[in-house]
N, C-alpha and C positions, 0 to 999 in steps of 0.2 A: 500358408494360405490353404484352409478347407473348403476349399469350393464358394467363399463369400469373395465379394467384390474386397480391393480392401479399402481400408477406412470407413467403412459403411456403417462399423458397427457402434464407431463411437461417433456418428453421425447423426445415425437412428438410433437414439437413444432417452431416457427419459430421464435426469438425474435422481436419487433418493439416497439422502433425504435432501429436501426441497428449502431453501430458505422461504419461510411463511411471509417475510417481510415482500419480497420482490415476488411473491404469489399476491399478496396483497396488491402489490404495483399496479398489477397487470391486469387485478380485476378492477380498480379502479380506471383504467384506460378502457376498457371493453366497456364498464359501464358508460365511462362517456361517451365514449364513439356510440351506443346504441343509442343513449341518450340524445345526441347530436342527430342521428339519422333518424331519428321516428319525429323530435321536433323541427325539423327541417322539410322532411317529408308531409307530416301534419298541417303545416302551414304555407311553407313557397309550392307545395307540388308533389307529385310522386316521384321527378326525377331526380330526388335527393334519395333514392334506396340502392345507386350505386355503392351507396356508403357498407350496406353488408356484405359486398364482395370482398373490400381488405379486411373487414372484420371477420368472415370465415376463413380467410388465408391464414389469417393469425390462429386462429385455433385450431387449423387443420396441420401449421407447423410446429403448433407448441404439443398438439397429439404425436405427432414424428417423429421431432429432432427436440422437445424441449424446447430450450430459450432461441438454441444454435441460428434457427431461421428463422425466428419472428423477430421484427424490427420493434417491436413493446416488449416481447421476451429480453431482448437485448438492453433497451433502453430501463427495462426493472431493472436488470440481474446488477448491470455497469455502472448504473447512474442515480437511482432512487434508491435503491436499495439499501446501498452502502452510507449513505447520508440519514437515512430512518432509526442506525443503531446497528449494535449488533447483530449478527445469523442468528438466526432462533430455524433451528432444523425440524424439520417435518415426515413422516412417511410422504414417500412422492406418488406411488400408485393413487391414491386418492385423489391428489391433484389431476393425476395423468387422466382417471375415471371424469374428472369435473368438465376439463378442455373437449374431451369426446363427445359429452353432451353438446356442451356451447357448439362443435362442430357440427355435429349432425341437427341441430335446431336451425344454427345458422346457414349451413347448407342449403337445408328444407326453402331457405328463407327464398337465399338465392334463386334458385331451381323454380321455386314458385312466382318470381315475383319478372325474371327473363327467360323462363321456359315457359309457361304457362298464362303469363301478362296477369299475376295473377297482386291484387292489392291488400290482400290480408292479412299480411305485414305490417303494414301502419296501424292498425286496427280493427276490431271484429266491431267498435262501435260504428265503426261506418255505414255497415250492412245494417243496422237495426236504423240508423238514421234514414238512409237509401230509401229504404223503404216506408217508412214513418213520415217521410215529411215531405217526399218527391213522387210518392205513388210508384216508386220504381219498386218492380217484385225482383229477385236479385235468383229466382228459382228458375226464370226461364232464359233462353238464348238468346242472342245476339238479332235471329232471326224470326224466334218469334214476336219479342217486343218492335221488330219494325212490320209485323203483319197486325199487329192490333191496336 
């Protein structure tokens, strides 16, 4: 032991190379879930944007640990994967580079959407409707739209 915790390192870690097949899995799951939370959100309400919270755990664990901690990491590498065919091997920093983005977008998402009440996650068409069709100017406060 050199001063690291142990097992840490094959904890935090990022496999390479990557089977492309269960890279494939996992965006196809990310796709639905986002999918699912912007159509859900769009139509019943905004309180369907819980839904980016496990979607940034996923990508905040598959930046990490890889597959190790994400429940869709898991359920590619296990389960879908091995049914799609053969490993077809990948460089995995590229992948590692892709999930980082996905985490820091969806982060943002978060952050913005129960830090700041903010709705521009479901869409930027909203704000051009808002104001288009409700006479709502979406530039002023809280306080000054009830002073005018």
């Amino acid at each position: 032991m050199t001063g690291r915790l142990y097992g840490t390192d094959r904890l935090f870690g990022f496999p390479n190379p990557v089977n492309e097949l269960a890279a494939r899995a996992v965006a196809a799951g990310v796709l639905s879930l986002a999918l699912l939370s912007l159509l859900l959100s769009s139509t019943l309400g905004l309180g369907w944007l819980w839904l980016t919270v496990p979607q940034a755990y996923g990508f905040l664990a598959r930046v990490l640990t890889g597959p190790t901690l994400s429940p869709l990491g898991q359920l590619a590498t296990r389960l879908v994967a091995p049914r799609l065919g053969r490993p077809r091997p990948v460089p995995g920093p590229p992948k590692r580079f892709a999930q980082a983005l996905g985490a820091t977008i969806s982060l943002a998402a978060v952050v913005a959407h129960f830090g700041f009440e903010a709705d521009w996650v479901a869409g930027e068409d909203r704000t051009a409707d808002a104001e288009g069709e409700h006479r709502f100017e979406c530039g002023r406060n809280h306080d000054q739209r009830e002073q005018a």
